[in-house]
N, C-alpha and C positions, 0 to 999 in steps of 0.2 A: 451533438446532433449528427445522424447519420447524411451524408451526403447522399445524391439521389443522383439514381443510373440519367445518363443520354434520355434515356425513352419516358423515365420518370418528369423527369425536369420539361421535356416537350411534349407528355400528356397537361402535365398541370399548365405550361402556356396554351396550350390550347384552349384550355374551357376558361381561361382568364380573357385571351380573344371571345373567343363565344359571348362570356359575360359583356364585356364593351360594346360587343353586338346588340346583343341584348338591351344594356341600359338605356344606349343611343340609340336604339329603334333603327341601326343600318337599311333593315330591310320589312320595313313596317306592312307588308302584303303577303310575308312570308312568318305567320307565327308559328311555323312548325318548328323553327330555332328556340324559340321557350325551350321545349320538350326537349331539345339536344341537349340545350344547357343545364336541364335538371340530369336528363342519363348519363351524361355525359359526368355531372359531379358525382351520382351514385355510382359511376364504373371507378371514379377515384377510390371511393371509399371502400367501395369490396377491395381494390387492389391495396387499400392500406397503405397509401400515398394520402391521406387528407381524414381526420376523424370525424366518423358520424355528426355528430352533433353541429361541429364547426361547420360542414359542408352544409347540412341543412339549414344553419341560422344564415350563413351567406348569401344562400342562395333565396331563402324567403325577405331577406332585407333588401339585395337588389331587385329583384321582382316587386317590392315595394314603394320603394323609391323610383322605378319607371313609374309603376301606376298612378303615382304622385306626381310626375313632372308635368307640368302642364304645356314645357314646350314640347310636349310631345302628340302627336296621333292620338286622337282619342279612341281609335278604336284598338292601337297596340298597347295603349295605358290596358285597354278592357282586359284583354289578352293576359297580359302579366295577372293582372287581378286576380285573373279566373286561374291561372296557372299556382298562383302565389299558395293556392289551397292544400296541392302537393308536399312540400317541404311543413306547413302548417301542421299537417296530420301526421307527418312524420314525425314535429318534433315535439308534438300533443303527448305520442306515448314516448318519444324517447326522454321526455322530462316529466313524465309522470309522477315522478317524486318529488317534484315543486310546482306544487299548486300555481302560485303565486306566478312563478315564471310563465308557464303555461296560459293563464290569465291576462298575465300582460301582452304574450302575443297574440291572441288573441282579438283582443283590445287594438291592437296599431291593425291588425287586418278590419277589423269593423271601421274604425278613422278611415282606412284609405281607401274604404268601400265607401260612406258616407259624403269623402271626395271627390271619387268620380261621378259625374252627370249619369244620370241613366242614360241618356241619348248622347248621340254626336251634336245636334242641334243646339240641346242643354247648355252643352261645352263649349260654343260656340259665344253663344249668349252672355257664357261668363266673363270672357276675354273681352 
């Protein structure tokens, strides 16, 4: 395995920070960090530090697991949810050639839809 430059190694801690952001809701008023943490995995992936497919399944699993945690904000659960669609349709055509796969991700975004309350109130109620 090729070892990876300074600047390599301190891109990909970064969007490992970003992600921790992310899963733990640090800053649950500010969902514009989704969005980082997805561009942020797609600049890996152009730069050929992280392969497609991997970057995408990561990033649609953590984005899924916030929107499932209930100790979290239910509006930054929402947030993730809505964001999780991204890496989803990415990785819809990048596994186009298994059904099956594709289907099953599918399936866990519908579960974690099914999860979240439509309301904040909803959410509330449940706890």
């Amino acid at each position: 395995m090729n070892e990876l430059s300074p600047v390599s190694a301190h891109a990909l801690k970064r969007w490992d920070r970003i992600a921790l952001g992310v899963r733990l809701a640090y800053n649950p008023a500010k969902p514009c960090v989704i969005a980082c943490y997805i561009g942020v995995g797609r600049k890996l992936v152009e730069a050929g530090l992280v392969p497609e497919v991997e970057a995408e399944q990561r990033m649609f699993r953590l984005l899924l697991q916030a929107a499932t945690d209930l100790a979290l904000p239910w509006a930054w659960r929402h947030h993730c949810l809505s964001y999780a669609v991204h890496p989803l349709a990415r990785l819809t055509t990048l596994l186009a050639a298994d059904p099956f796969a594709v289907t099953r991700l599918h399936a866990r975004w519908e579960l974690a839809q099914q999860q979240l309350p439509a309301t904040p109130g909803a959410a509330t109620a449940e706890g």
